[in-house]
PDB file of N, CA, C and O in Angstrom:
ATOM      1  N   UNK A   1      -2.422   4.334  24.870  1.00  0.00           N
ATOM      2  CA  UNK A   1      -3.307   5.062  23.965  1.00  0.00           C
ATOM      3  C   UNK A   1      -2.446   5.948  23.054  1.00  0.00           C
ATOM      4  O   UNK A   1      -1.494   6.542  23.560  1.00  0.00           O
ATOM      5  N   UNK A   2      -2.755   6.100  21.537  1.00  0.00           N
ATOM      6  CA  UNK A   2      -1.938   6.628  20.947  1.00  0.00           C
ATOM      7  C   UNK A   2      -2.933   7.859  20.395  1.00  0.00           C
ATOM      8  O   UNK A   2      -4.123   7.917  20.084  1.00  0.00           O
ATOM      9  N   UNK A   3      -1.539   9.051  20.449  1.00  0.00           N
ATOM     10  CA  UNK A   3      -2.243   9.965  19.768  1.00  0.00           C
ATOM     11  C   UNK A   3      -2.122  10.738  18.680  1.00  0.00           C
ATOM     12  O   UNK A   3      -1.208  10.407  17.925  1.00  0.00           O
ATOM     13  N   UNK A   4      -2.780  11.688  18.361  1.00  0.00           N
ATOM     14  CA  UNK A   4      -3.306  11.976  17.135  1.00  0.00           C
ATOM     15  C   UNK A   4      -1.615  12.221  16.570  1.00  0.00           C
ATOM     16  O   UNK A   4      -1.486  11.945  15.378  1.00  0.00           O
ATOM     17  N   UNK A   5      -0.524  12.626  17.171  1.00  0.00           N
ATOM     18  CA  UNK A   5       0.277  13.567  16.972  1.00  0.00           C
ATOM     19  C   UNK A   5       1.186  12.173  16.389  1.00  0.00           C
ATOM     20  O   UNK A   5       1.675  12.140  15.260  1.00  0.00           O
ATOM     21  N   UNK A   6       1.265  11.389  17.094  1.00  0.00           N
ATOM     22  CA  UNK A   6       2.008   9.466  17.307  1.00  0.00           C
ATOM     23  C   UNK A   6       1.330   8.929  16.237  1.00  0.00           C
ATOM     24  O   UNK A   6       2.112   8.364  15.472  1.00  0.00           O
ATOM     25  N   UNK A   7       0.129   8.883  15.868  1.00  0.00           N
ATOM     26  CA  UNK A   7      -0.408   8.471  14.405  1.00  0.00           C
ATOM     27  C   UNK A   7       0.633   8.998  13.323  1.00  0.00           C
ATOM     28  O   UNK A   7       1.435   8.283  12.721  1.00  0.00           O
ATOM     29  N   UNK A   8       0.487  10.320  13.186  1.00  0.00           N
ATOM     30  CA  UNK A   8       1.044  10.829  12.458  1.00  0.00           C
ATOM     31  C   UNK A   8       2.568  10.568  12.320  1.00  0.00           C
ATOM     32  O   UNK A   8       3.113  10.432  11.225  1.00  0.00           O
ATOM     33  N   UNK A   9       3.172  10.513  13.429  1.00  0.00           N
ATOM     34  CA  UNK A   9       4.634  10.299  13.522  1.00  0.00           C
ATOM     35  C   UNK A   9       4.984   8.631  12.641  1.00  0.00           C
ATOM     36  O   UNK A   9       5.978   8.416  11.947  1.00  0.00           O
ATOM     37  N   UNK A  10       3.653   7.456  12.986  1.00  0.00           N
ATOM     38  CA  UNK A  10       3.824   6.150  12.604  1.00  0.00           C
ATOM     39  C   UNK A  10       3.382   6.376  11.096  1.00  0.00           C
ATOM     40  O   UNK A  10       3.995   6.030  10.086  1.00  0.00           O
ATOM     41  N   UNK A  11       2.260   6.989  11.184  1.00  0.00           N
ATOM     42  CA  UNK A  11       2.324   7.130   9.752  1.00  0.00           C
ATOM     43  C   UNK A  11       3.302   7.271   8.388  1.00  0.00           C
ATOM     44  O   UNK A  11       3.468   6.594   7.373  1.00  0.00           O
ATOM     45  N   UNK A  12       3.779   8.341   8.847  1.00  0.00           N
ATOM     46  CA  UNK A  12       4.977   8.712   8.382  1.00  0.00           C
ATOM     47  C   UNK A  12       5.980   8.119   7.580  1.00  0.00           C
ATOM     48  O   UNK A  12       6.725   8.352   6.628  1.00  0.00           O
ATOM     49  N   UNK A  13       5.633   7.168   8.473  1.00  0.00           N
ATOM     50  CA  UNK A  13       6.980   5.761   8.628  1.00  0.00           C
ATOM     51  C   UNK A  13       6.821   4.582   7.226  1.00  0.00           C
ATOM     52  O   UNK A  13       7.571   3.783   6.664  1.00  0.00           O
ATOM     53  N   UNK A  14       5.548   4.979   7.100  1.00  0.00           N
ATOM     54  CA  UNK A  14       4.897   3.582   5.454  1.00  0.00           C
ATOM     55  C   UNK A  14       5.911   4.055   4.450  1.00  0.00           C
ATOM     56  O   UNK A  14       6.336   5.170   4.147  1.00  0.00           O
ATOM     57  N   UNK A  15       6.165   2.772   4.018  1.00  0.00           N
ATOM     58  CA  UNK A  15       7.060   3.613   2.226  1.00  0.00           C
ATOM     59  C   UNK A  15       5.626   3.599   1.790  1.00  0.00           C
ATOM     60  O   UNK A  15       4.568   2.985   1.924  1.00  0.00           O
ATOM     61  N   UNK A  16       6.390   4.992   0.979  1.00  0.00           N
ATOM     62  CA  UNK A  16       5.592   6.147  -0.223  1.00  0.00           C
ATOM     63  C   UNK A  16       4.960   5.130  -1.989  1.00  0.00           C
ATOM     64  O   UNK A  16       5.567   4.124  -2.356  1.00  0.00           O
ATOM     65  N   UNK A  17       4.597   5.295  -2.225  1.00  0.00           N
ATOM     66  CA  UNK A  17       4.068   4.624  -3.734  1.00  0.00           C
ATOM     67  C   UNK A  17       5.041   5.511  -4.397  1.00  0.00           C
ATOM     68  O   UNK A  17       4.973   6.735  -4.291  1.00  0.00           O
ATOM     69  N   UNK A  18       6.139   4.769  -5.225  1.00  0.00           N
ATOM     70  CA  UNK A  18       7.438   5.601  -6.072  1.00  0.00           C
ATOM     71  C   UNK A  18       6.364   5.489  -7.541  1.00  0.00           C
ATOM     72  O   UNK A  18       7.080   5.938  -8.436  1.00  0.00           O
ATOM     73  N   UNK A  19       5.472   5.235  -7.950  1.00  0.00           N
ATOM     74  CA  UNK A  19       4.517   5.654  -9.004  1.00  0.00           C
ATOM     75  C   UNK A  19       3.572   5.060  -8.985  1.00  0.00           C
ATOM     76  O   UNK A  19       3.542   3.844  -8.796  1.00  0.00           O
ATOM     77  N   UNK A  20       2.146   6.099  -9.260  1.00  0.00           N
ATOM     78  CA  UNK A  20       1.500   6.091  -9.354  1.00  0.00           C
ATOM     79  C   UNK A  20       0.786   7.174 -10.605  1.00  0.00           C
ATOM     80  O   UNK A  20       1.315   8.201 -11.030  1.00  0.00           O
ATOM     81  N   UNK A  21      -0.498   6.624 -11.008  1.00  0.00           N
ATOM     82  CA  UNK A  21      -1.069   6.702 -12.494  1.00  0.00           C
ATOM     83  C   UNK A  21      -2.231   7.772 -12.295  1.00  0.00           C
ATOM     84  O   UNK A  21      -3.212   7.429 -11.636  1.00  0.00           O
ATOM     85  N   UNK A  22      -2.176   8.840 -12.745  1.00  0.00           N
ATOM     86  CA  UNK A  22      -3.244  10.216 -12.195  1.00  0.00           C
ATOM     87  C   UNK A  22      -4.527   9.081 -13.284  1.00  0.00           C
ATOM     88  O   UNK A  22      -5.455   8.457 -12.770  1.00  0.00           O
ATOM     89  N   UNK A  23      -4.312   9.090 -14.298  1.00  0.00           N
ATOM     90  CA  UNK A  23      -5.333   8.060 -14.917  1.00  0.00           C
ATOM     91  C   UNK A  23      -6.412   7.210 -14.300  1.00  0.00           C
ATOM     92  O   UNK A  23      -7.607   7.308 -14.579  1.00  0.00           O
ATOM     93  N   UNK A  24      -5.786   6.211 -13.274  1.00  0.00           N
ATOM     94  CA  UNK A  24      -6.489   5.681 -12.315  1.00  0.00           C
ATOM     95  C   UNK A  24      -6.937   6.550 -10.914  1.00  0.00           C
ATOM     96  O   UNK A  24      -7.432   5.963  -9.952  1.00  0.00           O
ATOM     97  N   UNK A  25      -6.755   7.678 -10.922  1.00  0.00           N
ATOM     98  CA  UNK A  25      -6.785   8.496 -10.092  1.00  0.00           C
ATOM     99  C   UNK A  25      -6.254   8.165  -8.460  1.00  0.00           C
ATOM    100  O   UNK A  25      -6.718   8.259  -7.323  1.00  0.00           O
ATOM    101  N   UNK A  26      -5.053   7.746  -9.082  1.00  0.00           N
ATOM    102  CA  UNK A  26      -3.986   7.748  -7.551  1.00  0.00           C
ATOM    103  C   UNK A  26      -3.410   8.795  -7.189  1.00  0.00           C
ATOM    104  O   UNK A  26      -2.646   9.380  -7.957  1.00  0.00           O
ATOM    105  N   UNK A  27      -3.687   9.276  -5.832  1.00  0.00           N
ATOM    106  CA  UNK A  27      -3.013  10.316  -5.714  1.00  0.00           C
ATOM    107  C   UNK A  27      -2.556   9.985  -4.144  1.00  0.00           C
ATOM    108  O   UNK A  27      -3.168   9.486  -3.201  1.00  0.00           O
ATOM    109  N   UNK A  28      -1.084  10.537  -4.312  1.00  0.00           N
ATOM    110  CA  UNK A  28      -0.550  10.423  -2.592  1.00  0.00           C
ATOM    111  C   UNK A  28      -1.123  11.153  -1.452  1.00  0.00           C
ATOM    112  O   UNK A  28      -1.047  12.380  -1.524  1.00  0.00           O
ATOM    113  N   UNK A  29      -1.749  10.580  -0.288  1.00  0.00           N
ATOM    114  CA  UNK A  29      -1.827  11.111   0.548  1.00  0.00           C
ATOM    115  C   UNK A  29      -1.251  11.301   1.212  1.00  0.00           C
ATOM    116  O   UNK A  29      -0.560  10.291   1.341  1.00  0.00           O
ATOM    117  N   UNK A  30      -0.752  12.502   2.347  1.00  0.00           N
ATOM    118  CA  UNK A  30       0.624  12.281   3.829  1.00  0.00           C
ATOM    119  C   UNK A  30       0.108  12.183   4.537  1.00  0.00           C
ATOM    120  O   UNK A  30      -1.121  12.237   4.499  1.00  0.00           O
ATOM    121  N   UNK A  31       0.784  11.989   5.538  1.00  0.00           N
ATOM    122  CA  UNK A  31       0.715  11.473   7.407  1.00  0.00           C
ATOM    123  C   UNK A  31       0.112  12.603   7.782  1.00  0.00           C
ATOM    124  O   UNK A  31      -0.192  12.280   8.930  1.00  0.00           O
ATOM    125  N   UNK A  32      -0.342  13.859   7.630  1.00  0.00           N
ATOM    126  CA  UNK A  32      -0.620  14.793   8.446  1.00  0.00           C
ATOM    127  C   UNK A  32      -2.375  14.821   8.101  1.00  0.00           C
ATOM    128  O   UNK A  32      -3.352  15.050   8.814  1.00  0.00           O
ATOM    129  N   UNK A  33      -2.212  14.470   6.657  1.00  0.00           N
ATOM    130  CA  UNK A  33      -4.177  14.505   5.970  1.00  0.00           C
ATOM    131  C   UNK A  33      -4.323  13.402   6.606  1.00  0.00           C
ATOM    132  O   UNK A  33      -4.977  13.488   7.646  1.00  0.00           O
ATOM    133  N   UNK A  34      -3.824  12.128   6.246  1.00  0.00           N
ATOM    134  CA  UNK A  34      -3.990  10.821   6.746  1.00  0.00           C
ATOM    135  C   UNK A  34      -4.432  10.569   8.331  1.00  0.00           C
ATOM    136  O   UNK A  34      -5.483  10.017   8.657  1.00  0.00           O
ATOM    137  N   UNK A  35      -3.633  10.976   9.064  1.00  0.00           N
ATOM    138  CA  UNK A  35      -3.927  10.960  10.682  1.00  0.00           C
ATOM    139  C   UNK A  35      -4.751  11.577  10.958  1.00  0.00           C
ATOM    140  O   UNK A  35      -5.596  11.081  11.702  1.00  0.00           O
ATOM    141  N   UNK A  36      -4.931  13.131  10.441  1.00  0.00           N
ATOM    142  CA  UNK A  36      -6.685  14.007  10.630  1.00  0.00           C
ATOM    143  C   UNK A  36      -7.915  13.124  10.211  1.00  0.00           C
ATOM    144  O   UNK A  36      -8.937  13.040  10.893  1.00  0.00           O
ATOM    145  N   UNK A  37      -7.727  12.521   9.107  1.00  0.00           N
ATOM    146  CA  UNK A  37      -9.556  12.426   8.384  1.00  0.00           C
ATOM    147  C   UNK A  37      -9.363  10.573   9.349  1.00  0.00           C
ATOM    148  O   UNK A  37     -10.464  10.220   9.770  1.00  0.00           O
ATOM    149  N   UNK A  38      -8.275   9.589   9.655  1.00  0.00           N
ATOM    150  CA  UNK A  38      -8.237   8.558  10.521  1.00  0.00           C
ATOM    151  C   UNK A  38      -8.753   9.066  12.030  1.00  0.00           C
ATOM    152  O   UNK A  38      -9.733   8.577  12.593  1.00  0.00           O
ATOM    153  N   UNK A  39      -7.857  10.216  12.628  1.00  0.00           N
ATOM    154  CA  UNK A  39      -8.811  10.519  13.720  1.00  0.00           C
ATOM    155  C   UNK A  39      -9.807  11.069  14.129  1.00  0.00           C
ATOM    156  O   UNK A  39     -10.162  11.088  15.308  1.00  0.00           O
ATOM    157  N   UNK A  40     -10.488  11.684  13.009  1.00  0.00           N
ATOM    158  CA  UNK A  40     -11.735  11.918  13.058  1.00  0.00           C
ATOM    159  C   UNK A  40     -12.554  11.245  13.398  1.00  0.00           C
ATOM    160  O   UNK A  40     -13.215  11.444  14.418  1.00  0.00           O
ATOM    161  N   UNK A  41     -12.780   9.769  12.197  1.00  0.00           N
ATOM    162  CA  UNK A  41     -13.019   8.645  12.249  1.00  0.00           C
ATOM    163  C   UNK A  41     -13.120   7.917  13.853  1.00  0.00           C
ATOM    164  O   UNK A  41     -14.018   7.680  14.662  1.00  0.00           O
ATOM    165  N   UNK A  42     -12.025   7.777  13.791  1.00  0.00           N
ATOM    166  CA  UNK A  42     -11.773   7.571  15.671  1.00  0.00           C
ATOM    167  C   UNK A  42     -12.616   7.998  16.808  1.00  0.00           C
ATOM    168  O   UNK A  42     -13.198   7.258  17.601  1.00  0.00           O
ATOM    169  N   UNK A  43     -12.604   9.549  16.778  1.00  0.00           N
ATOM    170  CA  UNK A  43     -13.117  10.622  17.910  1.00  0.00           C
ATOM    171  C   UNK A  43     -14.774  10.767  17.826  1.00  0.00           C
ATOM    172  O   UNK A  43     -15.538  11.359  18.588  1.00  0.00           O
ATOM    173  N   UNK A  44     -15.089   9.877  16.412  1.00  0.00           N
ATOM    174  CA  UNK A  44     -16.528   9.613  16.301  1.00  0.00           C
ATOM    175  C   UNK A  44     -17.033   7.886  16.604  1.00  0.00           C
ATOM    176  O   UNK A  44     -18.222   7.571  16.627  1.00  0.00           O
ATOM    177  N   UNK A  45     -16.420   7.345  16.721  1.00  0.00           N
ATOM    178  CA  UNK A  45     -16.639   5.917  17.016  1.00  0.00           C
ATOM    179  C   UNK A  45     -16.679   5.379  16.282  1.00  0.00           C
ATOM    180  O   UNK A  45     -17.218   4.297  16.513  1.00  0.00           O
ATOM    181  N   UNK A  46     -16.228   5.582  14.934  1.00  0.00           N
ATOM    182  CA  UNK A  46     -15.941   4.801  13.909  1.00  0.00           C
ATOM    183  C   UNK A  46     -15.383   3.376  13.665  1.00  0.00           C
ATOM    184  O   UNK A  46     -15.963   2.425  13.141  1.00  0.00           O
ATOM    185  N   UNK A  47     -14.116   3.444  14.167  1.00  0.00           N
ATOM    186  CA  UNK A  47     -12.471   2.842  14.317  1.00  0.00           C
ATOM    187  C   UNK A  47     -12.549   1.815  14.816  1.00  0.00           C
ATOM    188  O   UNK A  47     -12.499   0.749  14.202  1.00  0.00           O
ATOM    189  N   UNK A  48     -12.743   1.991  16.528  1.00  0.00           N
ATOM    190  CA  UNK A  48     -12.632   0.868  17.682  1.00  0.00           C
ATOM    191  C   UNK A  48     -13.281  -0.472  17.310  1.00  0.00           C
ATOM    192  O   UNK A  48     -14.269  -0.699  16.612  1.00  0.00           O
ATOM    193  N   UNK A  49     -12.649  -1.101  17.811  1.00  0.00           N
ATOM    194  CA  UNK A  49     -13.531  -2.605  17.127  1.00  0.00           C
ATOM    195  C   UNK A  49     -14.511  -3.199  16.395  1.00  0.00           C
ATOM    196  O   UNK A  49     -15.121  -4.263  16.500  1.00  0.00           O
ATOM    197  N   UNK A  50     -14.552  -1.609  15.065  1.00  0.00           N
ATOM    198  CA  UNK A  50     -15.086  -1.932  13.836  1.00  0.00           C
ATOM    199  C   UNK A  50     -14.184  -3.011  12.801  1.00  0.00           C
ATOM    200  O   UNK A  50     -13.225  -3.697  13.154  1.00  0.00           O
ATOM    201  N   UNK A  51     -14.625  -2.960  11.807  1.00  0.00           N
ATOM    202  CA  UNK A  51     -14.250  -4.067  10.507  1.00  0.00           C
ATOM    203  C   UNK A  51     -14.119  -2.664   9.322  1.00  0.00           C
ATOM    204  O   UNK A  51     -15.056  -1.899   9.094  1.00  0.00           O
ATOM    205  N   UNK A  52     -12.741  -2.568   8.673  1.00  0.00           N
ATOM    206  CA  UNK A  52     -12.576  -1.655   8.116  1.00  0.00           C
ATOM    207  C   UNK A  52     -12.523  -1.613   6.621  1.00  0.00           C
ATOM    208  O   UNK A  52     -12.022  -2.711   6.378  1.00  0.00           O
ATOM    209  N   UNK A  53     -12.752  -0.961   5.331  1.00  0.00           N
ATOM    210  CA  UNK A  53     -12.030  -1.260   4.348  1.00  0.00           C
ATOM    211  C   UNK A  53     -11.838  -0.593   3.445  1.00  0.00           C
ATOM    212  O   UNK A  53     -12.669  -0.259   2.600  1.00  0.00           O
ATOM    213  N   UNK A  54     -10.344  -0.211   3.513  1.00  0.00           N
ATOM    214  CA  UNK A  54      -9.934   0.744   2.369  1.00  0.00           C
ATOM    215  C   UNK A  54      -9.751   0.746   1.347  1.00  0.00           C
ATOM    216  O   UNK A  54      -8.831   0.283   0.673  1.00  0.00           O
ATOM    217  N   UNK A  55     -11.077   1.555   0.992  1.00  0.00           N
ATOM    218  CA  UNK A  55     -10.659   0.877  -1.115  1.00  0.00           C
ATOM    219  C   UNK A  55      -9.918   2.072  -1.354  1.00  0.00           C
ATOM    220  O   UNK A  55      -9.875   3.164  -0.787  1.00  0.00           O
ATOM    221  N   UNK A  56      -9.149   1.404  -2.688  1.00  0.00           N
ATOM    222  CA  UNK A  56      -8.267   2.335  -3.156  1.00  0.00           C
ATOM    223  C   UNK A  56      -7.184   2.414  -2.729  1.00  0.00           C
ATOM    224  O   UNK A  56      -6.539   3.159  -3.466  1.00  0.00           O
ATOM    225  N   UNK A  57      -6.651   2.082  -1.994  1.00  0.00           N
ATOM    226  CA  UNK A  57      -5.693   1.800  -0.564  1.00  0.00           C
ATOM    227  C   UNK A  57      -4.394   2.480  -1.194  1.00  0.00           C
ATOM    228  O   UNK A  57      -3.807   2.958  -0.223  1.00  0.00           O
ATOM    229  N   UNK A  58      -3.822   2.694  -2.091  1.00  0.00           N
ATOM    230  CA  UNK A  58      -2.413   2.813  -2.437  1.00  0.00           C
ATOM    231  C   UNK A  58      -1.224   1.845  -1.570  1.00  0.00           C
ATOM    232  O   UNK A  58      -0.991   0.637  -1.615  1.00  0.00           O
ATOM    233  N   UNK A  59      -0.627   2.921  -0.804  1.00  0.00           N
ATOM    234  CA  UNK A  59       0.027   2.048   0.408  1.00  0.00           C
ATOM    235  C   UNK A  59      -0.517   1.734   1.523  1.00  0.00           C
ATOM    236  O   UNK A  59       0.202   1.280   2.413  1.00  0.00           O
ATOM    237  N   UNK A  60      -1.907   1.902   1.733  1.00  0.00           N
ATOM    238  CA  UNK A  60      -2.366   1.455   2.885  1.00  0.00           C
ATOM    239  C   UNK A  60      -2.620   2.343   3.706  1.00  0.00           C
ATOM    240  O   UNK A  60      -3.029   1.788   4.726  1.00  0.00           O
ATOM    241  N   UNK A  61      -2.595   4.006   3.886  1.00  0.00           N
ATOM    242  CA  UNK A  61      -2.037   4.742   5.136  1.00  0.00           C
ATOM    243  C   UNK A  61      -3.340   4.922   5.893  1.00  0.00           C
ATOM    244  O   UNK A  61      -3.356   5.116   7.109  1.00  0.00           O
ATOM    245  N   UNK A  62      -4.475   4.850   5.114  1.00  0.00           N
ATOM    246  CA  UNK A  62      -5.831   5.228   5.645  1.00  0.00           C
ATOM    247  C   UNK A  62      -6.001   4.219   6.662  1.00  0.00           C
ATOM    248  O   UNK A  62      -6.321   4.420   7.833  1.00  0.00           O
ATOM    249  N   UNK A  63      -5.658   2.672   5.883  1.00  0.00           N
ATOM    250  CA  UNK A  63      -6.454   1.201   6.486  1.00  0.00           C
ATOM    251  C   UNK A  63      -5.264   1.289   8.066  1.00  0.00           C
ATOM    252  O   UNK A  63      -5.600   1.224   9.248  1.00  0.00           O
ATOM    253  N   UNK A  64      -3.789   1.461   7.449  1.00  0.00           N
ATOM    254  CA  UNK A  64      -2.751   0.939   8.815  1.00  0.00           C
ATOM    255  C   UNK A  64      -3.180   1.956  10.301  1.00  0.00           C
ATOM    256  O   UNK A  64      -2.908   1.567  11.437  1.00  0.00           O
ATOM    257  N   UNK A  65      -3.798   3.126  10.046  1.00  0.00           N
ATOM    258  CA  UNK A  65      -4.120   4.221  10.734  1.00  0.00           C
ATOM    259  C   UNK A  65      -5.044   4.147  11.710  1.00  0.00           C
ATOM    260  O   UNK A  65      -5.130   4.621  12.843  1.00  0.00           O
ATOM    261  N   UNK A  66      -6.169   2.994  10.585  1.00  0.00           N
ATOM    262  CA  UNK A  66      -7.617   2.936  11.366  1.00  0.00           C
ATOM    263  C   UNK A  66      -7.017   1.371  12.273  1.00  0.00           C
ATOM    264  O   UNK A  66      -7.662   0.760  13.125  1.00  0.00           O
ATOM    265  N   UNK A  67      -5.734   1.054  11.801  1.00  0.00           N
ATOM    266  CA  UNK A  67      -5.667  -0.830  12.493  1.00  0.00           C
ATOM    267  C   UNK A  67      -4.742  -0.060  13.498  1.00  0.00           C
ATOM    268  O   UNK A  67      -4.958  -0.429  14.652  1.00  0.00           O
ATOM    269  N   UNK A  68      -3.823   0.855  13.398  1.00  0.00           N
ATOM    270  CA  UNK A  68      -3.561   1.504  14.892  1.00  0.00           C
ATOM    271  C   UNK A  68      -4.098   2.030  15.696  1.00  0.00           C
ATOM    272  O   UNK A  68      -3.796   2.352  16.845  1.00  0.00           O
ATOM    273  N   UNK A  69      -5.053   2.157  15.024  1.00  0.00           N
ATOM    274  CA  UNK A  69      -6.128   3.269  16.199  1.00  0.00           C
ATOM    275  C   UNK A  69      -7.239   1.860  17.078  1.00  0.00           C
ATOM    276  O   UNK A  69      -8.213   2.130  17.781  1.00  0.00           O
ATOM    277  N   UNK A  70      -6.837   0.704  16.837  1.00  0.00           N
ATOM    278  CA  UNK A  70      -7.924  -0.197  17.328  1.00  0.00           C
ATOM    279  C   UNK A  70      -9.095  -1.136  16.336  1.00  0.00           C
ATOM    280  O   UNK A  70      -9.774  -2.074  16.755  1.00  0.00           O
ATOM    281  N   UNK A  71      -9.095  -0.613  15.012  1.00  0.00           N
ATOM    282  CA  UNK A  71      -9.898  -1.332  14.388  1.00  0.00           C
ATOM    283  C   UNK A  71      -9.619  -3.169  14.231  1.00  0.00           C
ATOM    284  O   UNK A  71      -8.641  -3.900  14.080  1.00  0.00           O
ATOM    285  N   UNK A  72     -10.997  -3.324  14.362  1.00  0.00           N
ATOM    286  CA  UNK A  72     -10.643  -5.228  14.616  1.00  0.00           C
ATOM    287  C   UNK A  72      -9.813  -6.194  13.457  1.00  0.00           C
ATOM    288  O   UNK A  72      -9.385  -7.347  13.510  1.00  0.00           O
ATOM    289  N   UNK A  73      -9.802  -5.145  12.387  1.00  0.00           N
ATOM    290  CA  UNK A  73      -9.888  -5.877  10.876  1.00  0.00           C
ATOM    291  C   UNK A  73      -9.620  -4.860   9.810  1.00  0.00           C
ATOM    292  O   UNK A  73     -10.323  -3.852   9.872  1.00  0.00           O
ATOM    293  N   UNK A  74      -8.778  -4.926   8.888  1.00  0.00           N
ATOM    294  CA  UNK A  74      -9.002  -3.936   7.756  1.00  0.00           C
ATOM    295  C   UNK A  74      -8.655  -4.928   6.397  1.00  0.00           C
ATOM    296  O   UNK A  74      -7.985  -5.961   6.403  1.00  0.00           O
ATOM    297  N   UNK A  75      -9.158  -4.442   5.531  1.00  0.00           N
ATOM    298  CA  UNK A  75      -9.757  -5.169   4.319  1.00  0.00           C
ATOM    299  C   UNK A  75      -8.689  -4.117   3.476  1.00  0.00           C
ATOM    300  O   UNK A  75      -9.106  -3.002   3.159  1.00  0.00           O
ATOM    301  N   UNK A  76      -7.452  -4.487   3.174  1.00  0.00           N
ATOM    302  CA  UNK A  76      -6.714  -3.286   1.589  1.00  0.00           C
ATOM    303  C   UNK A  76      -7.549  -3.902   0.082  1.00  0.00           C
ATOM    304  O   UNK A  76      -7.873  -5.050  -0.220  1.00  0.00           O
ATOM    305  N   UNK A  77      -7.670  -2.929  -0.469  1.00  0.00           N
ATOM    306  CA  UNK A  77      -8.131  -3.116  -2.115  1.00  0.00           C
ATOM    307  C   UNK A  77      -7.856  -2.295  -2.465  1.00  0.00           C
ATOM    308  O   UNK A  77      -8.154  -1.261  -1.867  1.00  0.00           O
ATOM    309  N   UNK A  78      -6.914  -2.258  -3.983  1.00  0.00           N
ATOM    310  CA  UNK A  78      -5.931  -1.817  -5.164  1.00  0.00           C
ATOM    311  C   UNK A  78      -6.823  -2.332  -6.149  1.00  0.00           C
ATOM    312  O   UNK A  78      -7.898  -2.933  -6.132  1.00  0.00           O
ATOM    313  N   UNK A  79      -5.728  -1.740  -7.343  1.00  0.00           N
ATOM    314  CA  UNK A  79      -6.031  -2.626  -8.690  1.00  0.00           C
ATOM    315  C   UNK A  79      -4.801  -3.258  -8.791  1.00  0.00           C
ATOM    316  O   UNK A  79      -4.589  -4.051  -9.709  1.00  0.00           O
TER     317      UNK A  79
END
């Protein structure tokens, strides 16, 4: 079982988006927002062998978070 603290540590670990366009309204999220509003998600029954999908995804940190935490499936969408 991984926790909230080990999310964060894996999190961590994604390469960063080296640019992104405030225009399209990309903005970086970190491992520490990322692993809170993912284990939230989690600690409510969200996560576990749901079907996930992160729009907007940048690098992914929301979708890889909810597929470490147990989710069955995650769906990335960009432009």
């Amino acid at each position: 079982m991984m926790t909230k603290k080990g999310l964060e540590i894996a999190l961590s670990k994604l390469e960063k988006l080296k640019k992104f366009d405030v225009k399209l309204e990309q903005y970086p999220i970190d491992s520490s927002l990322a692993s809170s509003l993912v284990w939230m998600a989690f600690m409510g029954g969200d996560v576990v062998g749901k079907k996930v999908v992160d729009l907007g995804c940048g690098n992914g940190i929301l979708g890889c978070g909810c597929k470490l935490l147990g989710a069955s499936s995650v769906c990335f969408v960009d432009v």
